[in-house]
KEMARZA-153168 format. One line per 8 residues: number of its first residue (from 0); their letters; for each residue y negated, x, z of C-alpha. Coordinates in steps of 0.25 Angstrom, whole numbers, always signed. Example, Ala and Ser with C-alpha at 12.3 -4.5 7.8 and 13.67 -1.06 7.14 Angstrom:
% KEMARZA-153168
0> AS> +18/+49/+31 ~ +4/+55/+29
This chain:
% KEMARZA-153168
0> XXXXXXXX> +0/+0/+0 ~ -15/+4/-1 ~ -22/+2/+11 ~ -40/+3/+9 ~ -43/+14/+17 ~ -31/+17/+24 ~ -21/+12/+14 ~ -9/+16/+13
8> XXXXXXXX> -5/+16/+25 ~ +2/+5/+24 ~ +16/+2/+19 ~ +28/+8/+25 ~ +40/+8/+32 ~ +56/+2/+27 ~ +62/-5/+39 ~ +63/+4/+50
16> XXXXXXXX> +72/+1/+64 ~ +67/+0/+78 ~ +71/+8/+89 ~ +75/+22/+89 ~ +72/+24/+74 ~ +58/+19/+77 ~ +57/+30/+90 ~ +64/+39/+78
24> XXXXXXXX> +52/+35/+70 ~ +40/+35/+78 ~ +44/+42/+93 ~ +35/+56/+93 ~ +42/+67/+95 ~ +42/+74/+109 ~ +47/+84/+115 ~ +56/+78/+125
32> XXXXXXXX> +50/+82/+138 ~ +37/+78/+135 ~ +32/+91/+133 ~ +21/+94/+121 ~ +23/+102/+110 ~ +17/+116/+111 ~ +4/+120/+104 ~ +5/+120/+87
40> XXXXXXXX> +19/+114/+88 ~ +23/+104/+79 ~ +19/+91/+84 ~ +8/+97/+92 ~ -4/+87/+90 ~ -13/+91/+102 ~ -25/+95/+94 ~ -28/+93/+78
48> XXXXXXXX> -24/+107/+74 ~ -11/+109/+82 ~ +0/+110/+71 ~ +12/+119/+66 ~ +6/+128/+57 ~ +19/+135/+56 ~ +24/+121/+50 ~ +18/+125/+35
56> XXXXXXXX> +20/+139/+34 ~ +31/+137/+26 ~ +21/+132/+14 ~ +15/+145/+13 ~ +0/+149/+13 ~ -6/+136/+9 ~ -22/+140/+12 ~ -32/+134/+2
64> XXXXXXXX> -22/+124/-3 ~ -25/+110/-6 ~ -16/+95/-3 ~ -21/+83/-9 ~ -19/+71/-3 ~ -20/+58/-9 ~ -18/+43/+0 ~ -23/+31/+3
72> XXXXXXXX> -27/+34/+18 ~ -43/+35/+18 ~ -54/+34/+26 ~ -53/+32/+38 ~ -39/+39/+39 ~ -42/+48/+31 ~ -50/+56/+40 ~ -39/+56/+50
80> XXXXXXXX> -28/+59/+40 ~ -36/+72/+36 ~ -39/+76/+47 ~ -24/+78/+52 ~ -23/+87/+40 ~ -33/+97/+47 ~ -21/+106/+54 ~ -13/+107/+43
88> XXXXXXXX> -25/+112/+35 ~ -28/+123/+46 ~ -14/+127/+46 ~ -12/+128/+31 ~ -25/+130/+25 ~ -22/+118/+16 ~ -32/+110/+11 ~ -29/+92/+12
96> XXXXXXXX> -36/+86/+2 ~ -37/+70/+4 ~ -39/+60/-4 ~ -37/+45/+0 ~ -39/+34/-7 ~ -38/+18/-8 ~ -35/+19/-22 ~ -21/+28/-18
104> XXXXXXXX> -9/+20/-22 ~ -16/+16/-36 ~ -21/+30/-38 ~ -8/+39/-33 ~ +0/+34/-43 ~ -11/+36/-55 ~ -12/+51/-49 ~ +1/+55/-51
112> XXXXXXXX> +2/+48/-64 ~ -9/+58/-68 ~ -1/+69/-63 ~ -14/+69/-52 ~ -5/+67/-39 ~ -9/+72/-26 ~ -4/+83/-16 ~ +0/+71/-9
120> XXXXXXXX> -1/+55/-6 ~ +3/+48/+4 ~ +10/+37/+0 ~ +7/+23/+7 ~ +20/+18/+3 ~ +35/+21/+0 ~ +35/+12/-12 ~ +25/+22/-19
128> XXXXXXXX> +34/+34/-14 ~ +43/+29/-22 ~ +35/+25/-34 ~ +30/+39/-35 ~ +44/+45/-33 ~ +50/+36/-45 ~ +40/+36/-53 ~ +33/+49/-54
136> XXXXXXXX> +45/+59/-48 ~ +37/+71/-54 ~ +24/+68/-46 ~ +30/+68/-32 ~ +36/+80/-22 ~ +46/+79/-13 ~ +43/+82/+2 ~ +45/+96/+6
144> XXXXXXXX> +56/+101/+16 ~ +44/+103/+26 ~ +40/+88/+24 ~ +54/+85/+24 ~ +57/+92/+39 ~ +45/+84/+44 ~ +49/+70/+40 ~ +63/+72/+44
152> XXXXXXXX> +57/+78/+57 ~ +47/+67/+62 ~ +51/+55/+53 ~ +62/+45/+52 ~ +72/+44/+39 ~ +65/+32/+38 ~ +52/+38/+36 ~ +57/+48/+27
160> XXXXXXXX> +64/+38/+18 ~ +51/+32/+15 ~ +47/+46/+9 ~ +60/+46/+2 ~ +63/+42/-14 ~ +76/+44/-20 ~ +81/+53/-8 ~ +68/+63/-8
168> XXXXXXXX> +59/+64/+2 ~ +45/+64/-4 ~ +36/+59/+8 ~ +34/+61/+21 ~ +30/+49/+30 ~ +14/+50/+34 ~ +7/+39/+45 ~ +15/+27/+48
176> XXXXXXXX> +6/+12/+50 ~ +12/+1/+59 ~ +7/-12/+51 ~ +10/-23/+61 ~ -2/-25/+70 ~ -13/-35/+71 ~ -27/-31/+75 ~ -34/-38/+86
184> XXXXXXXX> -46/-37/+96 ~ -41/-38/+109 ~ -54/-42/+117 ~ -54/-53/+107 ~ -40/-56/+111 ~ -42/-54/+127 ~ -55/-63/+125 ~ -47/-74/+119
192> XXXXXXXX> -35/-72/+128 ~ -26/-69/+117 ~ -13/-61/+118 ~ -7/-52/+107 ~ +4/-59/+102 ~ +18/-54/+104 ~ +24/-60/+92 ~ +23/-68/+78
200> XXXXXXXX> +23/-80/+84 ~ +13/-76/+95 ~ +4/-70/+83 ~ +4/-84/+76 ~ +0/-92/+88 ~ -12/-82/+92 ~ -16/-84/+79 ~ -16/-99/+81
208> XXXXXXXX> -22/-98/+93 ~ -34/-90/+88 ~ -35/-98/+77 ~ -36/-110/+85 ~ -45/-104/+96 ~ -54/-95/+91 ~ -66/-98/+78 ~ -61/-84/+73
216> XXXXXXXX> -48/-84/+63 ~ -36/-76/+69 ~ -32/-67/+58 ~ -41/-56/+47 ~ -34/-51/+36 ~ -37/-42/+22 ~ -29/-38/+13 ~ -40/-32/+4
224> XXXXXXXX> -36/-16/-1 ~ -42/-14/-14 ~ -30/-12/-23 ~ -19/-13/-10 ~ -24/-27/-10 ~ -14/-36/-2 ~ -7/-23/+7 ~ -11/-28/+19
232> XXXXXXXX> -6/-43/+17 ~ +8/-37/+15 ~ +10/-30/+28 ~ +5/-45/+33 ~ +18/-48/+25 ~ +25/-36/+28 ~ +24/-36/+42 ~ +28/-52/+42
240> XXXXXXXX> +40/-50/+35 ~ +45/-42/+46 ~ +42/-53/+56 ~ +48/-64/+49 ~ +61/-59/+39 ~ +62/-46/+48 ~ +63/-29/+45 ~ +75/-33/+37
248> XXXXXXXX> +72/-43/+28 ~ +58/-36/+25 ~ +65/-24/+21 ~ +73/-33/+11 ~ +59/-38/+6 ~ +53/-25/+4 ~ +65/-19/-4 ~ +69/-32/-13
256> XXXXXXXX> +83/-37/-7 ~ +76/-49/-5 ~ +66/-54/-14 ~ +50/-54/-10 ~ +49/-69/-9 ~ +61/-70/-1 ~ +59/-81/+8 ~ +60/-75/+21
264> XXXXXXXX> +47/-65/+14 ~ +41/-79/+11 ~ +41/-82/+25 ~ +34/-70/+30 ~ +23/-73/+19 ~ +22/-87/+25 ~ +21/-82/+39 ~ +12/-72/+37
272> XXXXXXXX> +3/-83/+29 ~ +2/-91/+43 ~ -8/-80/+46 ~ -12/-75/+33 ~ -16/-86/+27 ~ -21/-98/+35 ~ -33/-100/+34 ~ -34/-102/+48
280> XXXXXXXX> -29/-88/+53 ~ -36/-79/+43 ~ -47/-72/+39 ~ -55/-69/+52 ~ -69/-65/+47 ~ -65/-62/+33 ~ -63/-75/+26 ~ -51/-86/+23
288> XXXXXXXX> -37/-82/+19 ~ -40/-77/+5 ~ -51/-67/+11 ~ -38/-59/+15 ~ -35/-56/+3 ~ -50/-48/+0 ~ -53/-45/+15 ~ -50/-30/+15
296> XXXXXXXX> -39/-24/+24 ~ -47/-14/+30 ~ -58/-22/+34 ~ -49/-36/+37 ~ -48/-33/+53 ~ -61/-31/+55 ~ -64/-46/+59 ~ -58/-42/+75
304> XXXXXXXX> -69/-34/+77 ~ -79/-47/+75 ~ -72/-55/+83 ~ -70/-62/+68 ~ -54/-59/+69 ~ -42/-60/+79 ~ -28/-53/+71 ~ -29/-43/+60
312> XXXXXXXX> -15/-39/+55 ~ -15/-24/+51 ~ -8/-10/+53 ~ -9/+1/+62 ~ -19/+10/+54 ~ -29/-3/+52 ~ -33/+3/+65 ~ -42/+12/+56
320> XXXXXXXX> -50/+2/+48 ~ -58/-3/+61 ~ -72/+0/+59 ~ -77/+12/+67 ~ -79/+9/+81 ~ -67/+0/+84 ~ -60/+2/+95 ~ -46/-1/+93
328> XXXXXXXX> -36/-3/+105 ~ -33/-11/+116 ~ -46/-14/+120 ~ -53/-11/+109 ~ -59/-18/+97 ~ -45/-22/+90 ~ -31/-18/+92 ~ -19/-23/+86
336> XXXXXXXX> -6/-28/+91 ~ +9/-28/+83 ~ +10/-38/+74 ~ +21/-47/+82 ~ +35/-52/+78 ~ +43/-64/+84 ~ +54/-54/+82 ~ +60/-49/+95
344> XXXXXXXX> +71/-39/+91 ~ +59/-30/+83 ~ +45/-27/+81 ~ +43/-25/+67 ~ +34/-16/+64 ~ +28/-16/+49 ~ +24/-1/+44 ~ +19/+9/+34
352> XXXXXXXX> +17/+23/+31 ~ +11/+33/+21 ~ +20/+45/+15 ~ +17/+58/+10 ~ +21/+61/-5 ~ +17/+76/-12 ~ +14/+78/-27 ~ +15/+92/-25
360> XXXXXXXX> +23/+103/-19 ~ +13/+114/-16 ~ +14/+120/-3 ~ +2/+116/+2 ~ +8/+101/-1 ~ +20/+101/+6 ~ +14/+107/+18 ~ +5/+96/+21
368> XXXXXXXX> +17/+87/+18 ~ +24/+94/+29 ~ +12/+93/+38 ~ +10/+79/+35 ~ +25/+74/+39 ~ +23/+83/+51 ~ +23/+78/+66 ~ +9/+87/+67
376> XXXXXXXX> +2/+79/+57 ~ +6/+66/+63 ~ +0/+70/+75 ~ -11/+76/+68 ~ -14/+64/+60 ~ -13/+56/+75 ~ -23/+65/+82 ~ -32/+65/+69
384> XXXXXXXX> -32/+49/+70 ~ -41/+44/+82 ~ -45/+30/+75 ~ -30/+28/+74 ~ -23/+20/+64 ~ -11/+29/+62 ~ +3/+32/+66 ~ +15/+39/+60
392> XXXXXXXX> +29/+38/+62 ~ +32/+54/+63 ~ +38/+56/+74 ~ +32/+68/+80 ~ +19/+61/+81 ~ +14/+61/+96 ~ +8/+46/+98 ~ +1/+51/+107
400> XXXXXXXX> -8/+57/+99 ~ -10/+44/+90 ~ -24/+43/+94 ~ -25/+27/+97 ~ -21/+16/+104 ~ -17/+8/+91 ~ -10/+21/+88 ~ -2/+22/+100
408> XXXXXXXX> +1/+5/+98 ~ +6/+7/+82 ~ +13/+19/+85 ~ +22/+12/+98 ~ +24/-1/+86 ~ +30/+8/+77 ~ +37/+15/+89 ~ +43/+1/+96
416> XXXXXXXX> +56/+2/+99 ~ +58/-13/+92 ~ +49/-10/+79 ~ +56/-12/+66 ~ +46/-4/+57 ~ +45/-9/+43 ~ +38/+0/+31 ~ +29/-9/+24
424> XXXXXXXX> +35/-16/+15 ~ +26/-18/+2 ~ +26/-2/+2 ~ +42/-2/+0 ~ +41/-12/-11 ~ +39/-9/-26 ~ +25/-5/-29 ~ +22/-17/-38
432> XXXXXXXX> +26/-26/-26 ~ +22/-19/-13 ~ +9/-15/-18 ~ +7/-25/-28 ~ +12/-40/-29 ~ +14/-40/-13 ~ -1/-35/-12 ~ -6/-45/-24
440> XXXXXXXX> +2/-57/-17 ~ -3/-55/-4 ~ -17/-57/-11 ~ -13/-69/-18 ~ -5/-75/-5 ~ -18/-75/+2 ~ -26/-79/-9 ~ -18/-93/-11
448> XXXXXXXX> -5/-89/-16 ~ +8/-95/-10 ~ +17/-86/-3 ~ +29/-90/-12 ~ +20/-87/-26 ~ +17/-74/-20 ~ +29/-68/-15 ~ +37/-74/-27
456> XXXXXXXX> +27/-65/-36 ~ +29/-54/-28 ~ +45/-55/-29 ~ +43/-56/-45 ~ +36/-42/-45 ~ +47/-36/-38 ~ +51/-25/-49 ~ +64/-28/-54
């Protein structure tokens, strides 16, 4: 998918078990009597210049050298994204040349057409790995052994497999994005007496309550993103899916064995338009139902901070849209809460990642792969984030260092022992369908379409 401004974050991860293999996932690594790692060891994030050097010596003198990045992650993550390179530059004398863009999943594509690829992208989506790897075999490089030892090291084989077409490894896994929260003020809640809910069912009768009580609608929504138009309307979809038909039904969806407009997929539609589209429920200070569809997704939240807004679904990294000055947490402005289930066995949890694919194999290249499926640059990148808005599922990331509150809340999410995590599924379907009819007919579904006529065009684009 194509997120405005902070895009591609989103999309992610196949269905993924609970339990120990989420502990596996997401646990940090310790030593395990508690004791810190020593000064420049790996893992070491005390100060933002604390990393192995030793770790890239094998690449040879790479001083002056350049790497050219190219993703859709821009301001304001940029900043924080380069600046986690910083040590990696002081160690190798590398040069990391960025360059994001809103227009990146149209544009990567035409690039490497052109024989104008980058150093490296990071790919918002699985789907495109595997777009690129079947379509332009020439263009892309495999992943180095060094790259390799690191993902096998801090990342599970379900990770890895995402990175993975046709039995090679290409790309390493990068920041990880826990989609099902709901945005909310809490003094606006404590004011009003209202509780978070616990469950779906609890979520629908607040909604009915504030609907009924208060003159301000429940629910903002946007799905407005430029040429990604309609992403964020399918983790709505995405995210019911998993409540209603469950992990394994939505992993039937996303990979074909049942058709898209199989019934129990209709159903989900239909439950997540009791929100979505009555007019009664949504837009809070935007507009009616149809305003969601032009209302855009980075701004679409904003209503809470007005009072003009209760509930505002969106993921963990929407924590860095708030304007400047909001203070997010507990007590502050807004916080979120996990989007709830009337499930009692599980907690699904709907997810997304970035991963890192090279277009070259110069030295300087795969040692920035390396550094980047490193347990120092997750911690790095933590450290370098104090706005918050990111987690990652390497698991020599110290949460302790994840520099917020919302941090420290999406990060235990992804963690619970009862969370089932589920990789966004439009970014596992074909191209034309995950980033195209399922974006198109969410417009049209909240523009006036029916949910049958959409989901039975989507099911005839399905590529044979």
């Amino acid at each position: 998918m194509t997120r405005t401004t902070t895009t591609a974050r989103r999309r992610g991860l196949a269905v993924l078990a609970g339990g120990a293999s989420l502990a596996l996932l997401l646990t940090a690594c310790s030593d395990p009597d508690g004791d810190a790692p020593s000064e420049g060891e790996s893992g070491d994030a005390t100060s933002s210049s604390s990393i192995d050097c030793a770790a890239y010596e094998e690449f040879g003198d790479l001083e002056g050298t350049t790497v050219n990045i190219y993703t859709s992650i821009v301001e304001p993550e940029q900043a924080t994204q380069e600046a986690s390179y910083d040590p990696f530059e002081e160690c190798t004398g590398v040069t990391v040349a960025y360059e994001g863009s809103r227009e990146f999943e149209a544009q990567l594509l035409v690039r490497i057409q052109a024989g104008n690829a980058p150093d490296i992208a990071y790919l918002p989506q699985p789907g495109l790995l595997n777009t690129i790897v079947n379509d332009y075999p020439d263009a892309i490089v495999p992943a180095p052994d060094a790259t390799v030892a690191n993902v096998d090291e801090f990342f599970s084989e379900t990770w890895k497999g995402y990175g993975t077409v046709n039995d090679t490894f290409y790309a390493a896994p990068l920041g990880a994005n826990a989609k099902s929260f709901v945005w909310y003020s809490p003094s606006m809640f404590a004011d009003a007496g209202y509780e978070v809910p616990e469950t779906w069912s609890d979520l629908l009768t607040l909604t009915e309550t504030i609907a009924a009580e208060q003159e301000t609608l429940p629910w903002c929504a946007g799905v407005e993103s430029g040429d990604a138009t309609g992403w964020p309307g399918t983790d709505w979809i995405e995210d019911v899916v998993l409540r209603t038909a469950g992990p394994d039904v939505y992993e039937q969806w996303y990979t074909h064995e049942i058709p898209f407009n199989d019934p129990q997929i209709v159903e989900a539609w239909d439950a997540t338009g009791e929100i979505l589209k009555n007019p009664e429920y949504v837009n809070a200070g935007l507009g009616g139902v149809d305003s969601i569809a032009t209302s855009p997704w980075t701004d679409a939240g904003f209503p809470i901070l007005d009072g003009n807004c209760w509930l505002h679904r969106a993921a963990n990294f929407y924590q860095t849209q708030w304007p400047s000055g909001t203070e997010v947490g507990s007590e502050g402005d807004v916080f979120a809460f996990y989007l709830p289930t009337d499930q009692t066995d599980i907690k699904p949890v709907l997810g997304g990642g970035e991963f890192v694919a090279a277009f070259a194999d110069r030295p300087e290249v795969q040692a920035f792969q390396t550094y980047l499926a490193s347990a120092d640059w997750a911690n790095q990148k933590a450290l370098a984030t104090p706005e918050g808005g990111w987690v990652s599922a390497n698991t020599g990331l110290d949460p302790a260092n994840l520099q917020t509150e919302f941090d420290q809340l999406a990060w235990e999410t992804l963690a619970d022992e009862d969370a089932v995590i589920a990789f966004d599924g439009s970014d596992l379907m074909p191209g034309e369908v995950g980033a195209g009819t399922f974006w198109t007919g969410i417009v049209n579904w909240l523009t006036g379409s029916d949910t049958q006529e959409v989901v039975d065009q989507i099911e005839d684009s399905w590529p044979q």
